[in-house]
N, C-alpha and C positions, 0 to 999 in steps of 0.2 A: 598896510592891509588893502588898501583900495589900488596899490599895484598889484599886487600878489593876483585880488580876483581878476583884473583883467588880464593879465598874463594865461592865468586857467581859462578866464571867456574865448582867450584868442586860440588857443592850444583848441576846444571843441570846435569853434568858428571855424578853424584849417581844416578840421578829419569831418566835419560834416562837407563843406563845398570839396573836398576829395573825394567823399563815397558818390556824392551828388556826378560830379564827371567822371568820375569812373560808371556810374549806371548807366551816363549817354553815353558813354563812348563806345563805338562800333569795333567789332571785331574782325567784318569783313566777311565772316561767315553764317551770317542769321538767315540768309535764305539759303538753305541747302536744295539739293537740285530734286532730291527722294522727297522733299516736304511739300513741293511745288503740287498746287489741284488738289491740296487736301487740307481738312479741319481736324485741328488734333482738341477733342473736349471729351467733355464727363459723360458718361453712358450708364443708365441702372439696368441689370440683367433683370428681363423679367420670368424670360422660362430657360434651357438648357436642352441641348438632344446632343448626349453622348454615343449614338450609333455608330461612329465613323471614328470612337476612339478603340485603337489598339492597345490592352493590357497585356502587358510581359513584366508579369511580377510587379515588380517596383516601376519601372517604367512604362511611359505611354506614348504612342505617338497617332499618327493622323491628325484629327478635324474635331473638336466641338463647337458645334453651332449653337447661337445665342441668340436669342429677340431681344433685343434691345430699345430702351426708352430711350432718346438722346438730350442731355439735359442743359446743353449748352450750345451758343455758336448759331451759324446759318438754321439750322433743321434744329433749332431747339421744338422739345414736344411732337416731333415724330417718330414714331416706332418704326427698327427695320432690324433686318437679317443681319448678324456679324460672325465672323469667323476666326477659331483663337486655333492656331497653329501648333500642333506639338512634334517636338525634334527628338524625346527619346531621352532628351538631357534632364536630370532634375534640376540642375543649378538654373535653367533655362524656361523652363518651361511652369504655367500656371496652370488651373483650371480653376473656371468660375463655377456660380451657384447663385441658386434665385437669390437677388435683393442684395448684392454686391455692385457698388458703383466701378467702374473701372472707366480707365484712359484708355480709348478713341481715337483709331487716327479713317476720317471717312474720306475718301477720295470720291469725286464729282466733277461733274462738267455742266456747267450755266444752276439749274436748279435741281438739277437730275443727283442721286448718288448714286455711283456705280460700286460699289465694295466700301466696307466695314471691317477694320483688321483690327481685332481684342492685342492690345498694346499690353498694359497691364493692370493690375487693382491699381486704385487711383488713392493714394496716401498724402497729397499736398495738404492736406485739411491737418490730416495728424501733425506732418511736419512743422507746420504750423504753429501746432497748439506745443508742442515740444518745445520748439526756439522761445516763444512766446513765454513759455513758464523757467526756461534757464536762463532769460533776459528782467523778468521778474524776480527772477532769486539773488542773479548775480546783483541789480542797481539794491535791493531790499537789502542784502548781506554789505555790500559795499559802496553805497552812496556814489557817488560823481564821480569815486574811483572805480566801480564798476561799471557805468555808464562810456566811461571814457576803454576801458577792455572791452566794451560790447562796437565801439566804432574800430579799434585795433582787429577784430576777429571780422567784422564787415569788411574792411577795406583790403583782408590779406586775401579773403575769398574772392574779392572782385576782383584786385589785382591779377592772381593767381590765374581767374578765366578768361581775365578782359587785355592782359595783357602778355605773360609768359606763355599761355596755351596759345596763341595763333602765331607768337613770335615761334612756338617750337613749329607747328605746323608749316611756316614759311621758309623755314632755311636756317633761321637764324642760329648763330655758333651756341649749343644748349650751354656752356660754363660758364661762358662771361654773362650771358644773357640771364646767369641761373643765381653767378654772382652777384649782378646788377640787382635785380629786384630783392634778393634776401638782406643787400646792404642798405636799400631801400627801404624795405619793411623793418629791418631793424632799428634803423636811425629815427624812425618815424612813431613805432611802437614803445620805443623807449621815451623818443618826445614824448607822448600824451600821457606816462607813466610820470614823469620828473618836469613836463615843462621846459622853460626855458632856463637853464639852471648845466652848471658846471661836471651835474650827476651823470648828465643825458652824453656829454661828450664822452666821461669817463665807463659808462657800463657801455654804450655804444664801440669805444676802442675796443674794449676788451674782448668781446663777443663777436666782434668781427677778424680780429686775429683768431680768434677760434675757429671760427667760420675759413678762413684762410688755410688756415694749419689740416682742415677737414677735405678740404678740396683737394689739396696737393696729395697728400695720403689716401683719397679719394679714389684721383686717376692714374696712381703709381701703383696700387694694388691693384684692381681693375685690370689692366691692363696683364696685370704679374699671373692673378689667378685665372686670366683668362675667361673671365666672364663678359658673356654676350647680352647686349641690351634684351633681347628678344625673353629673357626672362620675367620679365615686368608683365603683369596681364593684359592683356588685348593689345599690347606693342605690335605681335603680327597682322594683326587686324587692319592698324593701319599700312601697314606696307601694301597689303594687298588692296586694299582701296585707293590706290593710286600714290601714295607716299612714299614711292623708295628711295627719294633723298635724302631721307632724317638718318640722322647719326642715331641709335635706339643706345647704343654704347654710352654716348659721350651724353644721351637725355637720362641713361641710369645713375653717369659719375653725379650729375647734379642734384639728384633724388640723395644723394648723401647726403650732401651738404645742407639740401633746402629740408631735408627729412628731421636733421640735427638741431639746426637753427632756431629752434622754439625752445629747446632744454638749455643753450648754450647764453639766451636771451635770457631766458628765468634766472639761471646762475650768477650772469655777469649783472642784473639789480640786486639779486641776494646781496653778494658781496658790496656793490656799490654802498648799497644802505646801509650796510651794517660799518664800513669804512665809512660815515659822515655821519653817525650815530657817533662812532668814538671821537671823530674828530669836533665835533657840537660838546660833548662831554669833556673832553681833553683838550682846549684850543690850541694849547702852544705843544700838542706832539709832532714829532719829527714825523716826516715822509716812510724814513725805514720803518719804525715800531707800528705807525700806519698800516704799511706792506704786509707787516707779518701778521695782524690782527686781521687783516682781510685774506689772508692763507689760508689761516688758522680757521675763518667760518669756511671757506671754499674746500679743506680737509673733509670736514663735518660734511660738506652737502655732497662729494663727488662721490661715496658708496652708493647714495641714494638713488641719485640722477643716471648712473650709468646701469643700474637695473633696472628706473624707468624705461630707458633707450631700448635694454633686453625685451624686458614684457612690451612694450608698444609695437617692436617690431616681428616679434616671435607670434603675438597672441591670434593671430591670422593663420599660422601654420600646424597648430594642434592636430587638425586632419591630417595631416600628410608625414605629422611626427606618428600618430596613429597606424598610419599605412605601416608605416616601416615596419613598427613592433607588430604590430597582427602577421606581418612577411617575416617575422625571425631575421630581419638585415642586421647585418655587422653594424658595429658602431662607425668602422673606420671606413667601411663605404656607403654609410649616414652621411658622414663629415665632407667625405668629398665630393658627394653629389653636386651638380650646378648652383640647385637652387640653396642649399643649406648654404653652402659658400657663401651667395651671396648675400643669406642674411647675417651669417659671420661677418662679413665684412659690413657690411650697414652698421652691423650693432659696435664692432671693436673702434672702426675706422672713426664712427659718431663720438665713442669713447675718449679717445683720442682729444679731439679737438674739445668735449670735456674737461678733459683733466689740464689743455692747455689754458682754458678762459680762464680758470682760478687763481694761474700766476698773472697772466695779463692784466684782469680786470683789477688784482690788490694793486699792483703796479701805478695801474694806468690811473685810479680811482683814488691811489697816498697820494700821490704824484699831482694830480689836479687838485683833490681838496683840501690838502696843505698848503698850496700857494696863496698867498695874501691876496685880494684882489685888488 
């Protein structure tokens, strides 16, 4: 017993000094060159002068001007003049109203401000209080097991900004780089799930041949249907900001993979545990009959898991499945559009490396916790 707890002491010990270095660790881009001379904080609108805004229908564009209270930073408790830009775009575009706090970015020189640009409503309070009460639910509903998923879901966030986002931005090759961290994240995610323990190696195997099997079918189709990275949202965004090194291509093949990687991880412990259930209940069964009782739950979970993949990656495109039907489009020139393609291939290609983790993981999962130690 008094192994067991520090085995688990040590498994939190590790994912806390992880989150801890991944929070200092630099990413090489925190002084952007546009932030420079300026204070980004909280602002409460105190009046509004919509003169300078243009109505067309549904759309706006020009200038709403704002007096603003500024509620933080250098100028906390000064009142000045700001200005909220409209493009015309609704996806883009905000408009304030008395007594809405919004994000600030004030540019100045020594004590002086020279401009106020209305950023956006300021919601970190809400976001806040959101994490705050899904980090209260998850340790309430599941004790030290959910504590231990709430350091897995921090660490895959940091990871994800602190170290694959500036390795994409620098050069670096997006699949191996996209491989590297998903093997990482999984080996790790699984530790804090299972500990140190024979389970961690065998769902680990399993979900990473998944993850393998996904990549390869990945950048073979990709390639086949001829889809362009530049499909992904604001991909051109960066080209034009000085970035036209990046591969946008070879950073969508890994958005497969690393898209995949969380349903392929849930499956390959499904099975895990339910293979170390039978084998605790049945000590002396064989490897094979093992194998096929870990099938046999991975049968049951892949209908499920592979409609997740659908609806997670579809449920973003309602609008634009809208579009179509409100235009009377063919089905068959629905299907082969760019983009539908490449959620077809997201959702099948995910699928895929699904249906492989279930023989993997019974395999990998008889095969390790049948062996005597």
């Amino acid at each position: 017993m008094v192994r067991d707890r520090l085995k688990k002491s040590s498994v939190s010990i590790i994912a806390i000094l992880l989150i801890l270095i991944l929070i200092v660790l630099p990413t090489g881009y925190e002084d952007a060159a546009i932030y420079k001379g300026t204070d980004r904080v909280r602002a409460k609108v105190i009046s509004t002068d919509e003169s300078s805004v243009i109505n067309n229908g549904l759309i706006q564009s020009g200038e709403q001007y704002c007096k603003v209270k500024i509620l933080d930073g250098k100028f906390k408790n000064e009142t000045a003049d700001a200005v909220n830009m409209l493009s015309g775009s609704l996806e883009a575009d905000k408009i304030f109203q008395q007594g809405d706090v919004a994000h600030v970015v004030i540019s100045y020189s020594k004590d002086k401000i020279l401009s106020i640009m209305m950023s956006d409503h300021y919601r970190l309070d809400k976001e806040a209080i959101l994490a705050g009460l899904f980090v209260l639910l998850l340790i309430g509903f599941a004790g030290k097991t959910g504590l231990r998923a709430v350091y897995s879901f921090l660490i895959t966030i940091l990871a994800i900004w602190k170290i694959l986002t500036p390795a994409y931005l620098k050069g670096a090759n997006p699949i191996w780089w996209g491989i590297a961290l998903t093997a990482f994240l999984t080996l790790l995610i699984i530790f804090l799930v299972y500990g140190f323990d024979r389970k961690t190696l065998a769902a680990s195997s399993g979900a990473l041949l998944g993850v393998f099997v996904t990549c390869v079918m990945g950048c073979i189709f990709t390639d086949a249907f001829k889809i362009h990275g530049a499909v992904m949202a604001y991909s051109e965004s960066l080209l034009y900001a000085g970035y036209q090194n990046l591969n946008l291509s070879q950073i969508y093949m890994s958005g497969i993979f690393i898209g995949a990687s969380g349903a392929m991880m849930d499956l390959s412990v499904d099975i895990t545990s339910a293979v170390n259930e039978v084998i605790c209940k049945k000590p002396n069964i064989g490897w094979k009959e093992a194998a096929r009782s870990g099938m046999n739950v991975g049968r049951a979970a892949m209908g499920t898991m592979t409609t997740t993949l659908l609806l997670a990656y579809s449920g973003g495109y309602i609008a634009l499945l809208m579009t179509f039907m409100a235009q009377g489009t063919p089905i068959d020139n629905i299907m082969n559009y760019k983009y539908v393609a490449a959620e077809l291939l997201d959702t099948v290609v995910g699928s895929f490396g699904l249906v492989t983790v279930a023989p993997f993981t019974a395999l990998t999962s008889a095969w390790l916790l049948t062996k005597k130690k």
